[in-house]
N, C-alpha and C positions, 0 to 999 in steps of 0.2 A: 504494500500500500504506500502511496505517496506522500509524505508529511509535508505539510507545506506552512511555512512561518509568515503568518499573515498578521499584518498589523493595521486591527479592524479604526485604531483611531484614524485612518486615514484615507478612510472609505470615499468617496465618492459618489455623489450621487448622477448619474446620467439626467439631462436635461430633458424636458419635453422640444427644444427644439433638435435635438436630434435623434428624434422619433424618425421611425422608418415612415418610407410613403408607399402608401398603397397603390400596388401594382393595376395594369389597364386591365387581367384577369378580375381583379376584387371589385375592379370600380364596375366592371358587367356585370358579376355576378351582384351587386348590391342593388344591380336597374333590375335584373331579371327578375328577384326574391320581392322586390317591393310591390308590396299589393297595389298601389297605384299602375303598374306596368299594365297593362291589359289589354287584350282586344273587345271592342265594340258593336255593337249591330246597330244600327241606324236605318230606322223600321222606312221613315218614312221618303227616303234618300235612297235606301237600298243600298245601304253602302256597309263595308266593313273600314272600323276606326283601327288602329295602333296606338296603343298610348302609351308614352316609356316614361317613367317617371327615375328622379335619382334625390332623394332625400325628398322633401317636398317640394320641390319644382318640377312639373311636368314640361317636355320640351319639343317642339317640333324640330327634326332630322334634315331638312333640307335645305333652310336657307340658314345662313349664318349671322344675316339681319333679326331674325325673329327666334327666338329660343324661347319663349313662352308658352304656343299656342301647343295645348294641347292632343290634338285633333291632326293625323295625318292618315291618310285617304289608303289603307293596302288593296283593296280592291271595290270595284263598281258594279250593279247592275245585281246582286245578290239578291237572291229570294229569301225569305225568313227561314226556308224548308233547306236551302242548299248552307245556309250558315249553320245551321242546328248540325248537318250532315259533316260539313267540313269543322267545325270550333278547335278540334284538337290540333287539324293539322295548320290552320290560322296561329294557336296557340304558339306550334314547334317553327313559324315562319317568322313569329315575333321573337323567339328567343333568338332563330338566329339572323336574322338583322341585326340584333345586338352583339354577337359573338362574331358577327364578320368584320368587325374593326367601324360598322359606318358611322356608329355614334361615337367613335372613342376620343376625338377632340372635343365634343358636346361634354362627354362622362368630363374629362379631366379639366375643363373648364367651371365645368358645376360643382367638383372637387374642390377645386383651388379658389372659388368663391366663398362655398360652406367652410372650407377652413379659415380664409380670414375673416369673413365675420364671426366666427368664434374665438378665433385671436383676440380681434376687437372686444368683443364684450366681456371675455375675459378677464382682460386690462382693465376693463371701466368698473368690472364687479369688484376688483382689487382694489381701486385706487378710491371709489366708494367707502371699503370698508376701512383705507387708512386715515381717512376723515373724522 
């Protein structure tokens, strides 16, 4: 066995800013698992919706002007009886849209958002309470 002469008065504590970052694996799988992700039916439109959601912001995929809307169009012209028919495999077409890399600048943009506003408020909850 290895003896090792540690001298605990001069431990160290690892910082939170050198926290690991969450790889574009975790930040998918954090879109996929969020019950905001989902697909939609749209009775009266006939349409099938995608919704990806990543924390609580839901975002639209395609343009890079608009990341808010949540509503983006995966197929048209759908009957209520062919989306009943198909929901699963709409389901595994939604996953992988997100595991094909299209949202991964959207994911780590909404990443790097949600982390600084909780840096932010961090800071403010702190310097509140040295008041």
């Amino acid at each position: 066995m290895l003896k090792l002469n540690i001298d605990y008065s001069t431990a160290v504590i690892i910082s939170d800013a050198q926290k690991r970052k969450a790889t574009i694996e975790e930040l998918r799988e954090k879109c996929i698992s969020n019950a905001k992700t989902q697909v939609v039916y749209h009775a009266n439109s006939k349409r099938v919706i995608f919704r990806f959601a990543f924390a609580t912001t839901l975002f639209k995929a395609q343009t890079a002007n608009n990341i808010e809307s949540a509503n983006i169009v995966a197929d048209s012209n759908v009957s209520a009886e062919q989306y009943a028919k198909n929901k699963s495999a709409y389901k595994q077409a939604l996953i992988s849209e997100i595991n094909s890399g299209s949202l991964d600048k959207f994911l780590q943009t909404q990443s790097n958002l949600i982390s600084t506003r909780l840096t932010k408020a961090h800071a403010k909850r702190n310097a509140a309470k040295q008041h």
